[in-house]
BASEDO-547998 format. One record per residue (C-alpha): residue number from 1; z, y, x. Coordinates in Angstrom, 2 decimals, always signed. Example, Ala and Ser with C-alpha at 12.3 -4.5 7.8 and 13.67 -1.06 7.14 Angstrom:
2
<pt><pos>1</pos><zz>+7.80</zz><yy>-4.50</yy><xx>+12.30</xx></pt>
<pt><pos>2</pos><zz>+7.14</zz><yy>-1.06</yy><xx>+13.67</xx></pt>
END
This chain:
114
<pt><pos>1</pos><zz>+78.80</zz><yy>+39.65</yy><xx>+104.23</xx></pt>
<pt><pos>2</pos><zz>+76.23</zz><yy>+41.21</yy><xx>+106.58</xx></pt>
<pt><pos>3</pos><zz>+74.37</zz><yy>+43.85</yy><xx>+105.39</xx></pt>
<pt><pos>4</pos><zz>+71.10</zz><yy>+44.47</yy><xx>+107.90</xx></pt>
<pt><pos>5</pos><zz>+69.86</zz><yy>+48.24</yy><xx>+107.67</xx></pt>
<pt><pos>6</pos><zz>+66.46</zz><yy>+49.02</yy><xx>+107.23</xx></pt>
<pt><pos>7</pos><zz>+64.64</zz><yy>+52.06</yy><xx>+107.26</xx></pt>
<pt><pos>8</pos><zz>+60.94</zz><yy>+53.51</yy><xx>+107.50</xx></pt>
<pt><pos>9</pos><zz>+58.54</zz><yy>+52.29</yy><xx>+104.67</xx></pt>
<pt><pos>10</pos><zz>+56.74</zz><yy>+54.71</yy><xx>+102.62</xx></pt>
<pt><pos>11</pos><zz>+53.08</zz><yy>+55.30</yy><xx>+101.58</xx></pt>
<pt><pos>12</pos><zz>+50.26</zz><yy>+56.07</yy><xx>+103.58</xx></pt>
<pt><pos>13</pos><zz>+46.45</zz><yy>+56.07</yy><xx>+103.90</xx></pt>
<pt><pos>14</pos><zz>+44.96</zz><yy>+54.01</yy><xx>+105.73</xx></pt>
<pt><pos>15</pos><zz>+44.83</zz><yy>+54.32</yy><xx>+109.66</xx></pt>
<pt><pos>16</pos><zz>+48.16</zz><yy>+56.07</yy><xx>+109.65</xx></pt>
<pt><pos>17</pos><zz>+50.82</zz><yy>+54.95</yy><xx>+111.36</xx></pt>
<pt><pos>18</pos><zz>+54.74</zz><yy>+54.13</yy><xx>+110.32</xx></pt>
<pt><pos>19</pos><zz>+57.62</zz><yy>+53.19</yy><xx>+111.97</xx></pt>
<pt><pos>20</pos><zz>+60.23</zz><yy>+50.52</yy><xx>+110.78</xx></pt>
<pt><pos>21</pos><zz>+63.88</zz><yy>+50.26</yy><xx>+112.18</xx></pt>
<pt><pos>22</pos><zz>+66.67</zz><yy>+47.42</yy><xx>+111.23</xx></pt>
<pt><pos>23</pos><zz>+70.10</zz><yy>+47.20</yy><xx>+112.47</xx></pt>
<pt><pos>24</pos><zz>+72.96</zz><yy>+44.34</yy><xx>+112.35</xx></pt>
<pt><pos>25</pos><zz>+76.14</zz><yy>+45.94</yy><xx>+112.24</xx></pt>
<pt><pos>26</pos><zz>+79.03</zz><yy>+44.96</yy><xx>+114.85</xx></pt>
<pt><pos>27</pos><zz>+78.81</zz><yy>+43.93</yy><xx>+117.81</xx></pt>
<pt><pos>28</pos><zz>+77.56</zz><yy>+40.35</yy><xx>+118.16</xx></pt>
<pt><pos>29</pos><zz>+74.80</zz><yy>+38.29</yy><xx>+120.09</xx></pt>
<pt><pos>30</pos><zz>+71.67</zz><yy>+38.47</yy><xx>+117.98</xx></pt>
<pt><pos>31</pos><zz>+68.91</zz><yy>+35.55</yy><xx>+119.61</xx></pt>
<pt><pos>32</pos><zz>+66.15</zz><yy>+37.34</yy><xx>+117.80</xx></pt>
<pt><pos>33</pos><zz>+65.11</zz><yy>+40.52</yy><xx>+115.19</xx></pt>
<pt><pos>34</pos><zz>+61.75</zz><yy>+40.45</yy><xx>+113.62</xx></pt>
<pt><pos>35</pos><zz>+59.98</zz><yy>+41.66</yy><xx>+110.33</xx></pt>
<pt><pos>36</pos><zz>+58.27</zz><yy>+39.58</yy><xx>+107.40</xx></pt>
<pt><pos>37</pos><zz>+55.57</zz><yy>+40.71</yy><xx>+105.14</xx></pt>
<pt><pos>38</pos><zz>+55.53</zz><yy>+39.70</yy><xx>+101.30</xx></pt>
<pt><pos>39</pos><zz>+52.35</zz><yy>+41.04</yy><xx>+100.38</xx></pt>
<pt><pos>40</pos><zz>+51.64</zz><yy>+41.45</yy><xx>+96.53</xx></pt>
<pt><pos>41</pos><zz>+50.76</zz><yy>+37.47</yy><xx>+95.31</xx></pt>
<pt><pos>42</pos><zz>+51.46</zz><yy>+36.13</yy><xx>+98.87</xx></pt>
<pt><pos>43</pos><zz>+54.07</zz><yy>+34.05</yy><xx>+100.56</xx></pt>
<pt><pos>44</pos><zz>+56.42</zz><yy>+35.61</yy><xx>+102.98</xx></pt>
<pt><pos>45</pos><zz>+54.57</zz><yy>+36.10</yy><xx>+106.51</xx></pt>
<pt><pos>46</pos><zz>+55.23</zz><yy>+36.90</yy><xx>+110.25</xx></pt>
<pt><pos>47</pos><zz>+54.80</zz><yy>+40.31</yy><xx>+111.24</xx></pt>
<pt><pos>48</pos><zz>+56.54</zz><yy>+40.11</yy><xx>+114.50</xx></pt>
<pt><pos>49</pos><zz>+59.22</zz><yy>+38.96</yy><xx>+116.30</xx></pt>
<pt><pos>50</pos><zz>+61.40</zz><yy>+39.31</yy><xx>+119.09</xx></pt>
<pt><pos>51</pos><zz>+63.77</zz><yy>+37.52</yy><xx>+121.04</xx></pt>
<pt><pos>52</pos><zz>+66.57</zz><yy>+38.32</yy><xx>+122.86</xx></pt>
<pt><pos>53</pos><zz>+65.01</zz><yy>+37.38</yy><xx>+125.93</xx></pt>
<pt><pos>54</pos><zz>+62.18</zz><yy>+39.99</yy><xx>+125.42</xx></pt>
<pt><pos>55</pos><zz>+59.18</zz><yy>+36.84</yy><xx>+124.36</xx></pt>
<pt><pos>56</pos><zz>+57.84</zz><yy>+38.64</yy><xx>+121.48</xx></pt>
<pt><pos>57</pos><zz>+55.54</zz><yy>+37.02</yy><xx>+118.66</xx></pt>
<pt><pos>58</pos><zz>+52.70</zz><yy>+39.06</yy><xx>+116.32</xx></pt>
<pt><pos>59</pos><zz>+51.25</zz><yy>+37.40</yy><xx>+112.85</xx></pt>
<pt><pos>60</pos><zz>+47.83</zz><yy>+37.09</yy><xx>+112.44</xx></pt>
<pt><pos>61</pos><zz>+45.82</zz><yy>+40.13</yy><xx>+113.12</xx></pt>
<pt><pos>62</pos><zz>+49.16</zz><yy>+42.41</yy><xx>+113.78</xx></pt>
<pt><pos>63</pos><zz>+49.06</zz><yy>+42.37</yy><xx>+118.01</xx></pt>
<pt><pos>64</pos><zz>+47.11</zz><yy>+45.44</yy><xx>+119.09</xx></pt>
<pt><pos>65</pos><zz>+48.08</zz><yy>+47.72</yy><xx>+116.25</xx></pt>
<pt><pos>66</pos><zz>+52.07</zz><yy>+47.12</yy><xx>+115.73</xx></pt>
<pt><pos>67</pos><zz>+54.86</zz><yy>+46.82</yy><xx>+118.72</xx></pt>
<pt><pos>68</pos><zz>+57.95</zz><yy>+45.48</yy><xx>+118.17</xx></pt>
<pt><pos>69</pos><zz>+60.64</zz><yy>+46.75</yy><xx>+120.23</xx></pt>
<pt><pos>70</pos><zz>+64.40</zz><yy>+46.49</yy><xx>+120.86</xx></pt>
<pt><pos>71</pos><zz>+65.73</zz><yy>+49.07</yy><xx>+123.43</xx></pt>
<pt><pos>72</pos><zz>+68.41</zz><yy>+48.27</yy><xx>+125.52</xx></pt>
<pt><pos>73</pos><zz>+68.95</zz><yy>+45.00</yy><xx>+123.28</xx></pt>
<pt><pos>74</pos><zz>+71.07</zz><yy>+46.47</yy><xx>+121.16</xx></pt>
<pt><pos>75</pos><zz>+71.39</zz><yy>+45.63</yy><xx>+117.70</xx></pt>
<pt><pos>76</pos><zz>+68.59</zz><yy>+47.92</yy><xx>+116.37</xx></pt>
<pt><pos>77</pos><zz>+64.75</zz><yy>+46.93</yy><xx>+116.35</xx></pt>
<pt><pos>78</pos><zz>+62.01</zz><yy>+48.85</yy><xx>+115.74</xx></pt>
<pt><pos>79</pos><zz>+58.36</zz><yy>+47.79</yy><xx>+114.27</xx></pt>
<pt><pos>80</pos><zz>+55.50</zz><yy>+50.45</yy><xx>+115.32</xx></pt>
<pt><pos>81</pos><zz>+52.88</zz><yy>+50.04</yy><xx>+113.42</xx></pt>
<pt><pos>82</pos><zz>+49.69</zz><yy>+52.03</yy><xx>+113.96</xx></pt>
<pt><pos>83</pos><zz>+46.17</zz><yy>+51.98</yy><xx>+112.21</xx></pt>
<pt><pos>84</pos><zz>+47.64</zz><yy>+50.50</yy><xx>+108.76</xx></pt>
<pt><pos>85</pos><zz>+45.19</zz><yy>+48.82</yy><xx>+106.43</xx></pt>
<pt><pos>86</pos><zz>+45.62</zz><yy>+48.44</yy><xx>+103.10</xx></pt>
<pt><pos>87</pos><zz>+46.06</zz><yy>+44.73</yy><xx>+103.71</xx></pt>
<pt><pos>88</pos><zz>+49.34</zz><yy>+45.84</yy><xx>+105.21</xx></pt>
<pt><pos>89</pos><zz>+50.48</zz><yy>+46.58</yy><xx>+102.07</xx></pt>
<pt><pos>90</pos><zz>+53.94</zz><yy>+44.95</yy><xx>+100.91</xx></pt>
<pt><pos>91</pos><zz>+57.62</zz><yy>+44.77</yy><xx>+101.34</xx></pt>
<pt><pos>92</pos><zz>+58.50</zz><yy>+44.52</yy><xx>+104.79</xx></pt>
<pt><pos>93</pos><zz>+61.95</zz><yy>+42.51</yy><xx>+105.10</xx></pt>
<pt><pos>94</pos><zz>+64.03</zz><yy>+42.43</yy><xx>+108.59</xx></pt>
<pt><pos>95</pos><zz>+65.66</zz><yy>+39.58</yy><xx>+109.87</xx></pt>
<pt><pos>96</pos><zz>+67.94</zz><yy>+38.96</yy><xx>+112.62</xx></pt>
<pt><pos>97</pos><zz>+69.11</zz><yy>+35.73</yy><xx>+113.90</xx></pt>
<pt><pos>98</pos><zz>+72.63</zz><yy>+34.90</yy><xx>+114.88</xx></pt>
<pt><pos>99</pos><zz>+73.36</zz><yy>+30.87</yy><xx>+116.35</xx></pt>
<pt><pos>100</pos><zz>+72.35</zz><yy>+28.92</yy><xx>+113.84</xx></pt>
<pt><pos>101</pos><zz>+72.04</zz><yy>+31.63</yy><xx>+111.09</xx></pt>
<pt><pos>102</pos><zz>+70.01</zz><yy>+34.29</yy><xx>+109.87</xx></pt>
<pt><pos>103</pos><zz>+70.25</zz><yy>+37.36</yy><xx>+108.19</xx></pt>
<pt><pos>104</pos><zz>+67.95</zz><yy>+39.15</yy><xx>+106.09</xx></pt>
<pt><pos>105</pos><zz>+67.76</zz><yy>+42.73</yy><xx>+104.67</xx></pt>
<pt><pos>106</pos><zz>+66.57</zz><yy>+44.16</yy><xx>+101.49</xx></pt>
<pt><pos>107</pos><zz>+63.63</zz><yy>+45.16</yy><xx>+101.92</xx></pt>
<pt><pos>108</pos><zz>+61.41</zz><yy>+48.03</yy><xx>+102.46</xx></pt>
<pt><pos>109</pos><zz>+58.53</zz><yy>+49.07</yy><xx>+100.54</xx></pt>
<pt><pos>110</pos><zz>+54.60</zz><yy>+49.61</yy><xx>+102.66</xx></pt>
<pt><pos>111</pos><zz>+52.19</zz><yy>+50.98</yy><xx>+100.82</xx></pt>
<pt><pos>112</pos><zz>+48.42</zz><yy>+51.43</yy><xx>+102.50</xx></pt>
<pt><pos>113</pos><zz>+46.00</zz><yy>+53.36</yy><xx>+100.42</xx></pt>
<pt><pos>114</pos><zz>+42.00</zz><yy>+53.28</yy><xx>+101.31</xx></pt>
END
């Protein structure tokens, strides 16, 4: 069974900045890696995410403060994300798509205080 890797959450105040990696073990074709947001009392939500052709996608009100990136597409991403809000707050989950599947990882915990 795959087991993604994710790294990075914590807790901040607000207007700080964190940085999120994920990795998919072995080496295999990965079409896309992106993060998810499951904010306390909220369905699961786009954060960003990118293909394996470089097109990249943001969630609502994400572009301009977080960057996803993928360096040298290998098989780790990376979520910057910079002037956090406390509406940022949540679980951040990682998920990488392979063909016609996808993979998802624990879970890491963001926590934005005022």
């Amino acid at each position: 069974q795959v087991q993604l890797v994710e790294s990075g959450g914590g807790s901040v105040q607000a207007g700080d900045s964190l940085r999120l990696s994920c990795s998919h073990p072995g080496n295999i074709a990965i079409s896309g890696m992106g993060w998810y947001q499951k904010a306390p009392g909220k369905q699961r939500e786009l954060v960003a995410f990118m293909y394996s052709g470089g097109a990249v996608i943001y969630g609502i009100a994400r572009e301009g403060r977080f960057t996803i990136s993928r360096p040298n597409a290998e098989n780790t991403m990376y979520l910057q994300m910079n002037s956090l809000k406390p509406e940022d707050t949540g679980v951040y989950y990682c998920k990488s798509s392979v063909a016609d599947k996808d993979y998802w990882g624990q879970g890491t915990q963001v926590t934005v205080a005022s």
